[in-house]
C-alpha positions as CSV (number, residue, x, y, z in Angstrom):
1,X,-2.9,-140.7,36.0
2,X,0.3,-138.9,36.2
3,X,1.8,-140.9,33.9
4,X,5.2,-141.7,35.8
5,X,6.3,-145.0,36.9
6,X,8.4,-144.3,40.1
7,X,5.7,-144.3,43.2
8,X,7.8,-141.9,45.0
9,X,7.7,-139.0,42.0
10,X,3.5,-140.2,41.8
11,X,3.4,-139.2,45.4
12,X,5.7,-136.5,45.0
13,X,3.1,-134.7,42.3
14,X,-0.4,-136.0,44.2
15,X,1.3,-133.9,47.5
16,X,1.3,-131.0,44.7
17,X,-2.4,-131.1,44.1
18,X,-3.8,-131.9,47.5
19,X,-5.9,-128.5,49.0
20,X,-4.5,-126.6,51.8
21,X,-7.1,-124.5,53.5
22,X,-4.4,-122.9,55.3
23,X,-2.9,-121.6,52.5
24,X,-6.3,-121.0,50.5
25,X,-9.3,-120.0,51.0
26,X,-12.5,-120.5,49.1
27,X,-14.8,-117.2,49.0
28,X,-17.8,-118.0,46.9
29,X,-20.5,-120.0,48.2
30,X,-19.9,-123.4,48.5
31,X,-21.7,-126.5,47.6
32,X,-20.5,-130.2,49.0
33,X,-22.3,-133.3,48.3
34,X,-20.9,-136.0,49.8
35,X,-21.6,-140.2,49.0
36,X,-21.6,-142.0,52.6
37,X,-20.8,-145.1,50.5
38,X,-18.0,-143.7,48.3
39,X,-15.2,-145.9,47.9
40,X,-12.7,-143.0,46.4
41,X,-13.3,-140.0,48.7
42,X,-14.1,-140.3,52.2
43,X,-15.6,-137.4,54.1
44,X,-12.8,-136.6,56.1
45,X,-11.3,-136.2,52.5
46,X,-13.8,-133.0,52.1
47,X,-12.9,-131.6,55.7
48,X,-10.5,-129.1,53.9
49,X,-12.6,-127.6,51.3
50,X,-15.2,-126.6,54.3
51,X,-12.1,-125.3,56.9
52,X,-11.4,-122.9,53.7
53,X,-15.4,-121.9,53.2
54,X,-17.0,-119.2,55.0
55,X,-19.7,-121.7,56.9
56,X,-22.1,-119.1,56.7
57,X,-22.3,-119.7,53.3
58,X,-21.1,-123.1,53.0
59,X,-24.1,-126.1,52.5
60,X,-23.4,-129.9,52.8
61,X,-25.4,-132.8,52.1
62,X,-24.5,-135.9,52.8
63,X,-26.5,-139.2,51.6
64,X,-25.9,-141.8,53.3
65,X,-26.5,-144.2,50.4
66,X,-24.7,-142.2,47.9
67,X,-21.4,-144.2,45.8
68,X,-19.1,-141.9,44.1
69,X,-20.4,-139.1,42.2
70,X,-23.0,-140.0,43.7
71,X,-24.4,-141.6,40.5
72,X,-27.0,-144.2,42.0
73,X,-29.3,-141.3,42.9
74,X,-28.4,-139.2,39.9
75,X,-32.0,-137.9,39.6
76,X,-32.1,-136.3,43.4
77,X,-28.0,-135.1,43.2
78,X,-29.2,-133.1,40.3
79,X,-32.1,-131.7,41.7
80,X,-30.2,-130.6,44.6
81,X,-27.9,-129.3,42.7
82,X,-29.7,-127.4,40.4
83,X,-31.8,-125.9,43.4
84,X,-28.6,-124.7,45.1
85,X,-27.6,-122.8,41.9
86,X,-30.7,-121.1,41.7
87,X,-30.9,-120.1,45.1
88,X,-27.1,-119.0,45.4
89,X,-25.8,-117.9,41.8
90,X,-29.2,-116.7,39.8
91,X,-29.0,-113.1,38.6
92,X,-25.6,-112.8,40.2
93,X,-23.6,-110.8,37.8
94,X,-26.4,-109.6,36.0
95,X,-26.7,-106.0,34.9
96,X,-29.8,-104.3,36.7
97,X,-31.5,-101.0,34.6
């Protein structure tokens, strides 16, 4: 993935890219679905996009049953999804008159 050999550069440049909600902070509403069953990205691993989010505007959803992406209940992550968007992005940024 980072194309580099030596482990110690390869951790070196995944330190570079890992979220620090003390130093950022995430302002829009924010989404997280989360796969109880994941094998690549365990909850805790999402603890520091919500310590960054307002909470008041912040949703989770966790399934339980839910593998990465989670892609074995495609049909009800996209519904959710798509339901979220409407209720937290439509018309935003449209021009009223």
């Amino acid at each position: 993935m980072a194309g580099i050999d030596d482990l110690d550069r390869v951790a070196e440049v995944m330190d570079g890219l890992r979220f620090d909600p003390d130093k950022h902070r995430i302002t829009c509403p924010l989404p997280l679905l989360h796969g109880g069953r994941n094998p690549l990205a365990r909850y805790e691993d999402q603890e520091p996009f919500l310590r960054a989010a307002d909470p008041a505007t912040s949703t989770v959803r966790i399934r339980p049953d839910g593998e990465h992406t989670i892609y074995n209940r495609a049909a009800a992550r996209d519904a959710l999804t798509g339901d979220w968007c409407t209720d937290h992005l439509a018309g935003q940024g449209t021009p009223k008159g």
